[in-house]
N, C-alpha and C positions, 0 to 999 in steps of 0.2 A: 525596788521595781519601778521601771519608771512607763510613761506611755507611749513610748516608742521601741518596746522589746521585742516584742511581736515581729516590728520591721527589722529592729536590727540583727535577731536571729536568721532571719530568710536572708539576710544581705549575706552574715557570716556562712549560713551554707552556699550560696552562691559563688563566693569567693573561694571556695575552698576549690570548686572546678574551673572555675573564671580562667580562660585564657585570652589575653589583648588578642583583639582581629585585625589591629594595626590599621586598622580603617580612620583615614583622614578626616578632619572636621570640614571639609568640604562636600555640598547637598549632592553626591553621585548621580540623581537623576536631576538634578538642575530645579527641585522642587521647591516650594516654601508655602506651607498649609497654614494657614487660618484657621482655629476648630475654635467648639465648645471646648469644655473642662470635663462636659459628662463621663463619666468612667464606664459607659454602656458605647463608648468608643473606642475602638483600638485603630486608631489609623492606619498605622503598617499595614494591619489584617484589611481593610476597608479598601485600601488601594491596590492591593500586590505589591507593595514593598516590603526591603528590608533594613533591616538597622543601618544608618548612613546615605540612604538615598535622599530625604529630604528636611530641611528644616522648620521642628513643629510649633507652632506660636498657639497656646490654647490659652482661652479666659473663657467665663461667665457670657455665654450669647456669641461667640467668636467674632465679637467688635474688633474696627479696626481703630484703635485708642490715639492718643500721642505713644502708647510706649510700643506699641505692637509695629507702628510703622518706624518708629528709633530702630526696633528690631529689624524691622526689614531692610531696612537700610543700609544696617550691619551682613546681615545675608548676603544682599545681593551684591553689598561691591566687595567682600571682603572672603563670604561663604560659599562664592558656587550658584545662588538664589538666580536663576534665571525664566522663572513664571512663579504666578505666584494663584494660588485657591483658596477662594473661603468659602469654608466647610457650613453650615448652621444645619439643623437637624431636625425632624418631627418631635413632638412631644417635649420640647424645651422648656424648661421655669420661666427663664426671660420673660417667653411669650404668653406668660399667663397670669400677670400682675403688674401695675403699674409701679414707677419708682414709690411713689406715694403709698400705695400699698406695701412695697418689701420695707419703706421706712415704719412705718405703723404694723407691721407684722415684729420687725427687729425691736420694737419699742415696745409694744406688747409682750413679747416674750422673753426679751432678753434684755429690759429694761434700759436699750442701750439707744442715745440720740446717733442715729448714722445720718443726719439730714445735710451733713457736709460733704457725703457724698456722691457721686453722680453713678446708679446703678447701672444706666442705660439698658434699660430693660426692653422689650421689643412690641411694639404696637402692632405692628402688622411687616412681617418678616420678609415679604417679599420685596419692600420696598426701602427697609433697613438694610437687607443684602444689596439692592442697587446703589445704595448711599453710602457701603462699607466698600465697596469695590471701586466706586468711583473717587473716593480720599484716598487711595492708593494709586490709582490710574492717573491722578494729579496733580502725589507729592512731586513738589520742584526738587528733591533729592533722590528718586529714583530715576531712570534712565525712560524716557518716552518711547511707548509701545510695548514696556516690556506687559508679556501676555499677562492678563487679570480675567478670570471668572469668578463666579459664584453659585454655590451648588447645597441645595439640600439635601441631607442623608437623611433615607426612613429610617429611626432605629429599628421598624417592626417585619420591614424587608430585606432590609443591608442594601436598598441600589439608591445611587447618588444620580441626581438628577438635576443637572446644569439650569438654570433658571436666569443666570446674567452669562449671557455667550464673552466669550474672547471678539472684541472689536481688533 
C-alpha cells in the first residue's frame, strides 16, 4: 500500500470512461490566470470556463515569481496567452503571517531550517496585487500592453472583484 492509492484508484476509474476531447494545448479563450494553490478554488467553476480555455499558473499567495512569468512567457508567445489575471483571494495564509513567522512555525514544528527560502508571504494584499501585476506588465519578454489585471476572489461569496483595472 502506498500513499498515493487513493489517487491512483480515482485516476484508474476515470480512465476506464476517459475519452481525448482533442482539445489543443492552446488557451481557447486567450486566458492566463495567476491563482492561489487553495483547493477551495476551482477556476474553471469561478469563471465560466471550460477545460482548454485558459492557462492556469497557481502557487502559495498567486505571486508573480521568476518561474510563474518563465511560464507566462511560454503561454503567450507559444500557448495562445493573450491577457493575462491575477487571481488572490479572501482568507489566504499568505496574508496572515510574516516569512519570519512561517520560518519559525516550520522550525517549531517540523524541526526543519526553511530560512533559505523566500515565502513571500503578503503584508497587505492590495498593494502586493499592484506589484504582481505591475512585474508582468513590465517583463521586457512579454509583448507591451498586453491586458494585465488583478482581482480578489471572496472564497465566502464566489464574486471576484477587480482591484488593479487593465491600463
Amino acid at each position: 500500500m502506498t500513499s498515493f492509492d487513493d489517487v491512483l484508484a480515482a485516476n484508474a476509474d476515470h480512465a476506464r470512461t476517459y475519452t481525448d476531447t482533442g482539445l489543443p494545448g492552446q488557451a481557447a479563450k486567450g486566458l492566463g490566470l495567476v491563482m492561489c494553490m487553495d483547493s477551495r478554488i476551482s477556476p474553471l467553476e469561478m469563471l465560466g470556463l471550460q477545460p482548454g480555455d485558459a492557462k492556469i499558473l497557481r502557487n502559495a499567495g498567486a505571486r508573480v515569481t521568476g518561474d510563474v512569468l518563465r511560464t507566462l512567457v511560454l503561454a503567450v508567445h507559444l500557448l495562445g496567452v493573450e491577457r493575462v489575471l491575477v487571481v488572490g483571494h479572501t482568507d489566504c495564509r499568505m496574508t496572515k503571517a510574516t516569512d519570519e513567522q512561517v520560518h519559525e512555525t516550520i522550525a517549531a514544528g517540523a524541526g526543519v531550517d526553511t530560512r533559505s527560502l523566500h515565502f513571500r508571504t503578503i503584508p497587505d494584499q492590495q498593494r502586493t496585487l499592484e506589484h504582481d501585476v505591475q512585474r508582468i506588465r513590465s517583463s521586457p519578454y512579454l509583448p507591451a500592453g498586453l491586458p494585465v489585471a488583478g482581482s480578489i476572489y471572496d472564497v465566502r461569496t464566489g464574486r471576484l472583484e477587480v482591484v488593479v483595472p487593465e491600463v
